[in-house]
N, C-alpha and C positions, 0 to 999 in steps of 0.2 A: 943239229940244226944244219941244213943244209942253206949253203951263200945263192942268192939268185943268179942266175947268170942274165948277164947285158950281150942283149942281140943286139944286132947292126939294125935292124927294122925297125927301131922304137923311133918314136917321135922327135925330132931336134926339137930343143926348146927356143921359145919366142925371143926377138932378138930383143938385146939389153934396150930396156925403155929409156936408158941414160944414154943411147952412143949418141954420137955428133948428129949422123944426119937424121933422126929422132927426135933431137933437141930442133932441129932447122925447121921442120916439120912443123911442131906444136909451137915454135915463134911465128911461123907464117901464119898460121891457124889465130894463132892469138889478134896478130896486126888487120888478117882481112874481119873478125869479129869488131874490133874496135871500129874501123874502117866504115863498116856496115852502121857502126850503134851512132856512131857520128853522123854520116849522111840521114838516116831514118827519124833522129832529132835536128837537122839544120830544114829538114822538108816536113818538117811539122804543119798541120792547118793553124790558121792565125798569122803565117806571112803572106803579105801581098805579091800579088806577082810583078809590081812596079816598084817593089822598093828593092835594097840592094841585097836584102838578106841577113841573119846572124849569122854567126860560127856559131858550133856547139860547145858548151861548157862540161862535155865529158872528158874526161881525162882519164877516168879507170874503170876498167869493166869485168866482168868474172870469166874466168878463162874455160875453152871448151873442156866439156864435161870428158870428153873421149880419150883423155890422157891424163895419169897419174899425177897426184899431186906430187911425188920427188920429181916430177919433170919439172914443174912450175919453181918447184922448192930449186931445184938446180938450177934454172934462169935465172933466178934471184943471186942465188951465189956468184952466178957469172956474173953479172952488172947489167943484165938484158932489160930485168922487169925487176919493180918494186912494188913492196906486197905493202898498198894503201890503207887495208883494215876490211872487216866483214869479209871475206872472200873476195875483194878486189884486188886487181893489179895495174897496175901504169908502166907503160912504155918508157922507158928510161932514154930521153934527148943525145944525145951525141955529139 
């Protein structure tokens, strides 16, 4: 049996989906989703445009699809984001 030999030319592998600024990344991604789910339910039709408005009563939303779930799973462990149930999560307050 002959061993493979490892060329210089091969492909680097994709950078760890766990490092810091990866995690910074898919928390920004997360807060401008929530961000967006909140404004798009406070401008729902059925407010008037004279009265002063609701807030939204969302608090947890499903994270973007474009990153692994041990990303999400490691925000959790950091104290970032709390995993609400069904595939939700909430912004953990400060």
């Amino acid at each position: 049996m002959e061993n493979p030999v490892i060329s210089d030319t091969e492909p680097s592998s994709p950078p760890d989906p766990l490092s810091p600024p990866e995690l910074k990344k898919a928390l920004k991604a997360f807060k401008k989703r929530l961000k967006l789910t909140r404004m798009d339910d406070e401008s729902s039709l059925g407010v008037g445009p004279m009265s002063s408005g609701r807030s939204s009563g969302i608090v947890a939303v499903a994270p973007p699809s474009q990153y692994a779930q041990a990303v999400w799973d490691e925000l959790v462990r950091l104290g970032k984001l709390r995993y609400s149930g069904h595939g939700l999560y909430e912004l953990i307050k400060l």
